[in-house]
C-alpha positions as CSV (number, residue, x, y, z in Angstrom):
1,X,0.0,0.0,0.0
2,X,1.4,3.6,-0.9
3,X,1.8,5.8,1.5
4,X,-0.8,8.9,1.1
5,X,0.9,12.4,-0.2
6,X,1.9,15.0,2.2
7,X,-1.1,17.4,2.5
8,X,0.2,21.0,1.9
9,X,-2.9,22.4,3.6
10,X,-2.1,20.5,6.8
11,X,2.0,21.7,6.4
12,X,0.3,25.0,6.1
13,X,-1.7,24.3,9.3
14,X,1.3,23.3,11.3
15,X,3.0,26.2,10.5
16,X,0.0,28.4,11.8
17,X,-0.5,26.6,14.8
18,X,3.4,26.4,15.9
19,X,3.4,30.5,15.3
20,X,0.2,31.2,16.6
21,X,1.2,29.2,19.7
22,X,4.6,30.9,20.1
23,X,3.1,34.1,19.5
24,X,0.9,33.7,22.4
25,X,3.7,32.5,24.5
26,X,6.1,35.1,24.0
27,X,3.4,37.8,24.1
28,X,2.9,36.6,27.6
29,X,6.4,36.5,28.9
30,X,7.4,40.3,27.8
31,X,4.4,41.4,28.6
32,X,5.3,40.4,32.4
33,X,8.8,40.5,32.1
34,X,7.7,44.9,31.3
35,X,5.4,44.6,34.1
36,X,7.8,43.7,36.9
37,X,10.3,46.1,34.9
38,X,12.7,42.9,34.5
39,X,13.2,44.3,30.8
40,X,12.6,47.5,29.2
41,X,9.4,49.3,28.5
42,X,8.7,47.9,24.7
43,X,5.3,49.0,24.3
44,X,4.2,52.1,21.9
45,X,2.9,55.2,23.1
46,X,1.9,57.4,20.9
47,X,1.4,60.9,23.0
48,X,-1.0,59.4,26.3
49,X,-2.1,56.3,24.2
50,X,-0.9,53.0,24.9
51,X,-0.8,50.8,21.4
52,X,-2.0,47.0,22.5
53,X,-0.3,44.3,20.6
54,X,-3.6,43.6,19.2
55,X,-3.3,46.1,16.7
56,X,-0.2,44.7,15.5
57,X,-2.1,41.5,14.8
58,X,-4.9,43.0,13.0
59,X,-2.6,45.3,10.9
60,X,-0.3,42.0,10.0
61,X,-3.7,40.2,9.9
62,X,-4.9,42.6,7.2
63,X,-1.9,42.4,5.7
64,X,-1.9,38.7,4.6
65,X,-5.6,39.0,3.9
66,X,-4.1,41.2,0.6
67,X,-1.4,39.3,-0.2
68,X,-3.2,36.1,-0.4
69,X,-6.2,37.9,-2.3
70,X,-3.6,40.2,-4.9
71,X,-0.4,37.9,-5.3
72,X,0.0,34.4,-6.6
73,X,2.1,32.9,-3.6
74,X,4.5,29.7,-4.3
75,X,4.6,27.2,-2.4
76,X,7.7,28.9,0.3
77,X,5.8,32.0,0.2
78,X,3.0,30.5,1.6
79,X,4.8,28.7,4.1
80,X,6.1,32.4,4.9
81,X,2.5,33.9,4.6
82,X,1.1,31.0,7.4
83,X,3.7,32.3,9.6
84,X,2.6,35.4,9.3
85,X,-0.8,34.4,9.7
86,X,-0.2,32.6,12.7
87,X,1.9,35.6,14.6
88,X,-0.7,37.9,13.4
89,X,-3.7,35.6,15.1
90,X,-1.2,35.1,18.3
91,X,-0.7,39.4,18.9
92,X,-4.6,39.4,18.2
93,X,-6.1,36.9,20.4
94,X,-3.8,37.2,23.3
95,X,-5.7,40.2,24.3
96,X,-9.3,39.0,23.2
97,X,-11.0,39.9,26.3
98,X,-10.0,43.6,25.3
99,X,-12.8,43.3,22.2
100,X,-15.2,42.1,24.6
101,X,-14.3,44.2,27.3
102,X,-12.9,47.6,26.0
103,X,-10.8,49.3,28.9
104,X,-10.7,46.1,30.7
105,X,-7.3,44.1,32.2
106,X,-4.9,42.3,29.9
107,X,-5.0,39.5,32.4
108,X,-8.7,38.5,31.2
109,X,-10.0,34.8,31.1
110,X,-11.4,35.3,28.2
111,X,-8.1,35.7,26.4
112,X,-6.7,32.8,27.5
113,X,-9.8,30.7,26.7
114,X,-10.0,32.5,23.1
115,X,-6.7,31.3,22.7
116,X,-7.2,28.0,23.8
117,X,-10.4,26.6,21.5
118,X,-8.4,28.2,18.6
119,X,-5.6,26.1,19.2
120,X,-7.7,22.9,19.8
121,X,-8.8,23.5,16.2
122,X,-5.7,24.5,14.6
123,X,-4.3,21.0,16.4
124,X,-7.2,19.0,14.9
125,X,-6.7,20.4,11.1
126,X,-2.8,19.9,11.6
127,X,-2.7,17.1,13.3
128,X,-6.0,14.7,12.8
129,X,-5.9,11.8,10.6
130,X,-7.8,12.0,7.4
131,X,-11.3,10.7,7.7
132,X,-10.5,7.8,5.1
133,X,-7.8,6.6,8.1
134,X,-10.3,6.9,11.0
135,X,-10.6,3.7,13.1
136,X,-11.3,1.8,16.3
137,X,-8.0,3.1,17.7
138,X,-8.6,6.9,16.7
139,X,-12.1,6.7,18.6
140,X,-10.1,5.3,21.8
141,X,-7.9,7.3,21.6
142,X,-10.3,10.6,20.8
143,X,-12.1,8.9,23.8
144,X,-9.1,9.1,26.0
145,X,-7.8,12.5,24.8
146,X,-11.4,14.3,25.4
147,X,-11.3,12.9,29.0
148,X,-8.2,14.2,29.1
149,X,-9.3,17.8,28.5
150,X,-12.4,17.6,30.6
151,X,-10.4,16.3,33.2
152,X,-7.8,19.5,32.5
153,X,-10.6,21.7,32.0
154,X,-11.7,21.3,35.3
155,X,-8.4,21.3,36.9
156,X,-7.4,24.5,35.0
157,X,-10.8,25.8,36.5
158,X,-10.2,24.9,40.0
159,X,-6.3,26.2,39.7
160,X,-7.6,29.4,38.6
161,X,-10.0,30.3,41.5
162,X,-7.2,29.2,43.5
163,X,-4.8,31.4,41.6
164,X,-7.0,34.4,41.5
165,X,-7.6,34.2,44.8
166,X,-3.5,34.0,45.5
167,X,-2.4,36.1,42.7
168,X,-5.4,37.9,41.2
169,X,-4.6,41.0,43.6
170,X,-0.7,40.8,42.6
171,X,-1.7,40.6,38.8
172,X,-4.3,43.5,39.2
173,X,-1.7,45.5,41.0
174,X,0.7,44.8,38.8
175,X,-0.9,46.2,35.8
176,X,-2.1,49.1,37.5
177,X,1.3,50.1,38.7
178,X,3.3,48.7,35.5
179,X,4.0,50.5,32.3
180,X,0.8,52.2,30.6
């Protein structure tokens, strides 16, 4: 039997979701590595305003929106344009609670939770086997692994009342007396 051809749209997916995730990652770490003034204030101010990272996201967002609609891509340049993609989506849904909550903290749950169903489905499309391959073992294991994140679910939300009732007043105070 012949092994199946490489899927460019999943490659593509990869890419997105590795980005996206390291995006999100590193948009976490500066941004409290700049609030316990560990590093250097990094973030724009233009006159009293305070530029979120968000906009960086939709701009790049925007961005590859055009090139993907104007230029014929190859194949690397797509590979380059998912990256893109990815980093844009990371900037832009690290701080999703802001678009529901406009003035609200960075440190929103609905950020993080934003963040996290997009990554379950980047995973699946980058990572799922193709319906033709589906069998008794995916469903076990698809069984196993959505146990698995109810189980996490409810540990992550047992960890965070505990956390916000630890840290929630350190992370509020934090942000109020960090960088604006």
């Amino acid at each position: 039997m012949k092994p199946a051809a490489p899927n460019p749209q999943r490659h593509l997916a990869r890419i997105v979701f590795f980005s996206f995730l390291l995006t999100f990652i590193a948009s976490r770490v500066l941004v409290i590595l700049i609030m316990t003034r560990r590093i250097p204030d990094l973030f724009l101010h233009t006159g009293e305003t305070h530029v979120h990272h968000l906009n960086y996201g939709i701009f790049m967002l925007s961005t590859v929106g055009a090139v993907l609609l104007f230029v014929s891509l190859s194949a690397r340049a797509k590979q380059w344009t998912a990256a893109a993609y990815g980093l844009g989506m990371g900037l832009t849904f690290d701080e999703f609670g802001m678009w529901l909550h406009l003035g609200g903290g960075y440190w929103q749950r609905a950020s993080f939770d934003a963040v996290v169903v997009i990554l379950s489905i980047l995973g699946l499309i980058a990572f799922a086997p193709r319906w033709k391959r589906i069998g008794v073992k995916h469903y076990v294991m698809a069984g196993c692994a959505l146990f698995a994140v109810l189980l996490f679910a409810w540990l992550s939300l047992v960890g965070i009342k505990h956390a916000d009732k630890r840290f929630g007043s350190k992370l509020q105070w934090l942000e109020e007396s960090g960088p604006q």
